[in-house]
C-alpha positions, -999 to 999 in steps of 0.1 A, spaced: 313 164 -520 295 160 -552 315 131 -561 306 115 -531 264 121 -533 269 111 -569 289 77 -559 255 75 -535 234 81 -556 244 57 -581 251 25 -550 211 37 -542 195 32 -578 214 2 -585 204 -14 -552 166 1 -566 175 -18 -594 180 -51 -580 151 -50 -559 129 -42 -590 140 -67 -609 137 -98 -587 103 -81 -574 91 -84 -613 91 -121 -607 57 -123 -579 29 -126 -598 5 -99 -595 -22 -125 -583 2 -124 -549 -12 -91 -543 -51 -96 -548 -52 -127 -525 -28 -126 -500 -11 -88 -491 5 -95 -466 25 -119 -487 34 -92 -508 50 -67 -482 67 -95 -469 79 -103 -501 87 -68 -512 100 -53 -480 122 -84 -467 128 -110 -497 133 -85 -527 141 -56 -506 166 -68 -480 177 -103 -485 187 -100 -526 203 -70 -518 227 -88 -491 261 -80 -495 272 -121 -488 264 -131 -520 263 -115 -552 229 -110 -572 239 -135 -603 248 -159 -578 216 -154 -555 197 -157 -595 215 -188 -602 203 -207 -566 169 -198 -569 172 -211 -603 184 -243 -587 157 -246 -558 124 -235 -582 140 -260 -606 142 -288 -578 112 -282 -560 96 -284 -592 77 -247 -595 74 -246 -633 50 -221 -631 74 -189 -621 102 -210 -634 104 -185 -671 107 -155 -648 134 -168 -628 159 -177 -663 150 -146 -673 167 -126 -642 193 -152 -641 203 -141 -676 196 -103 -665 215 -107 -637 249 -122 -655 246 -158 -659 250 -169 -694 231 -190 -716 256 -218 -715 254 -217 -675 213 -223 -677 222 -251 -700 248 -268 -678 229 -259 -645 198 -276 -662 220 -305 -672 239 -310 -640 205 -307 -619 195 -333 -638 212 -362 -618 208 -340 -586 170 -338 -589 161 -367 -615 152 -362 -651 117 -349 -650 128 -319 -632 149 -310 -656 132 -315 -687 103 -293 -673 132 -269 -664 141 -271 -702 104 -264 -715 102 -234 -694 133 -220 -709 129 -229 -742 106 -195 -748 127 -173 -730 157 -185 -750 137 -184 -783 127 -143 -771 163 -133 -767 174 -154 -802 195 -176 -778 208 -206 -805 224 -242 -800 256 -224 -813 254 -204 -780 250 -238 -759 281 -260 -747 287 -291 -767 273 -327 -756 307 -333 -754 335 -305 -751 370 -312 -740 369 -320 -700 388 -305 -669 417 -317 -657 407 -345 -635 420 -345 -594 429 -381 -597 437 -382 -555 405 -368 -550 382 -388 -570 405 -417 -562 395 -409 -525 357 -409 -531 354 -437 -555 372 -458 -528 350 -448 -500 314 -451 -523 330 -487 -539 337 -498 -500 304 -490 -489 281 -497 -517 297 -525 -541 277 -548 -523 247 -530 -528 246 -515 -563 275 -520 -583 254 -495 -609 254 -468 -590 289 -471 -582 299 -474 -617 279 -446 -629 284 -425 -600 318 -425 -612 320 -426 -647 287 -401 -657 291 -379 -625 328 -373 -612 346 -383 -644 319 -365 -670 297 -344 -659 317 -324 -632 343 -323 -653 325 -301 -680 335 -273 -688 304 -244 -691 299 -242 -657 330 -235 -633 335 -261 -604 325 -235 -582 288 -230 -599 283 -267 -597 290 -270 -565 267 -240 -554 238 -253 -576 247 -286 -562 244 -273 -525 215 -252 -534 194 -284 -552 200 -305 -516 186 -278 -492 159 -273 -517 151 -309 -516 149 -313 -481 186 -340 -486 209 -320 -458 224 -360 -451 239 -356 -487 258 -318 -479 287 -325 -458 307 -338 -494 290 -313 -516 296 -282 -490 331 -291 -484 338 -299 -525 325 -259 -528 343 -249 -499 373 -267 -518 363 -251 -553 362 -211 -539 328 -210 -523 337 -184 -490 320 -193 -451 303 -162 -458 285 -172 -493 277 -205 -480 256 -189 -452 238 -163 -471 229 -198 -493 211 -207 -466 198 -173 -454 187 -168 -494 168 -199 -496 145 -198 -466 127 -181 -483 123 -203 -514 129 -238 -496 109 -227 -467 126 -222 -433 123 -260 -419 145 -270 -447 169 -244 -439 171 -250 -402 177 -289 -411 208 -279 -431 218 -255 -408 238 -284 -381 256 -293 -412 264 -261 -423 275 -253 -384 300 -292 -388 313 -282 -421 324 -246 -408 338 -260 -376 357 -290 -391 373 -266 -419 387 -241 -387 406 -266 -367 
């Protein structure tokens, strides 16, 4: 019996934990100006929903990540890398997800993603030698797969922008996803993550299937969405929630 209240005792601080260490990232100015905010946010976002048992806490870390990132929200950006890195995600995953986001979200997103965790990396003597290269040896390449894309993007957009085509395919599916810091899994979630953050739920039917197809589970994918009402806002959500619902249903027949 001792065992057992021990084993309890132990699942009960941890979950404690958890809660307490995303809760450290609402700025105490939540509390002076809007309380009910903060209950909300204590009780039901730090309390409940990070503690969901559909998706781990360093992945949970590494989506907000993606969506403050997206949407932009520099100001509680630091916060957010330093639970990531709290929560497991490494340095070189920060990096790659900052790179990768990059051509997900455009360029000024990510840089200002980069000056915010500049000084936490700096704090925790985080070095270049702890980043990935500019330009380590790739992934193996799924020739049918990208052969099967690059046909349907060159057949419907040749005619429009040969440039996109051409470096959709040469910086995106034959570079970038093909690096190897961030597993194909992590892309895709961040990936996911960016385009419910952004309000782009037209763009998820590839990307959900591709992390479907890279070991994202049915039950990740919706706790995603659950996870990121609450940072995305729940409009956003409930726009990529039909393709979410198509995606599932295709995959079961």
């Amino acid at each position: 019996m001792k065992s057992i209240l021990t084993a309890a005792g132990l699942a009960l601080m941890a979950t404690t934990a958890a809660a307490q260490d995303a809760a450290g990232t609402l700025p105490a100015a939540v509390g002076r100006v809007a309380p009910a905010l903060e209950a909300y946010a204590k009780d039901d976002l730090f309390g409940a929903e990070w503690n969901g048992a559909g998706l781990s806490k360093r992945d949970r870390a590494l989506v907000t990540f993606a969506a403050l990132m997206t949407r932009h929200e520099t100001g509680n950006l630091a916060s957010h890398v330093s639970l990531a890195l709290d929560s497991g995600v490494t340095p070189a995953e920060i990096s790659e997800t900052i790179t990768h986001l990059a051509f997900y979200t455009g360029w000024g997103n990510a840089t200002a993603a980069a000056e915010a965790a500049a000084p936490v990396f700096e704090e925790r003597e985080i070095t270049i030698e702890d980043l990935p290269a500019s330009d380590p040896d790739l992934l193996p390449l799924n020739e049918e797969a990208e052969a099967a894309r690059e046909n349907l993007v060159r057949g419907n957009y040749a005619d429009v922008s040969m440039g996109v085509v051409d470096n959709t395919r040469e910086l995106l599916f034959r570079d970038l996803w093909l690096r190897p810091d961030l597993a194909p899994r992590d892309r895709s979630l961040v990936t996911v993550a960016a385009l419910i953050a952004a309000g782009q739920p037209e763009q998820m039917t590839f990307h959900l299937n591709r992390a479907m197809d890279n070991g994202l589970t049915q039950e990740e994918a919706g706790a995603i969405l659950s996870h990121l009402a609450f940072y995305a806002g729940w409009p956003k959500v409930f726009s990529a929630l039909p393709v979410a619902k198509a995606v599932f249903e295709k995959r079961a027949q």
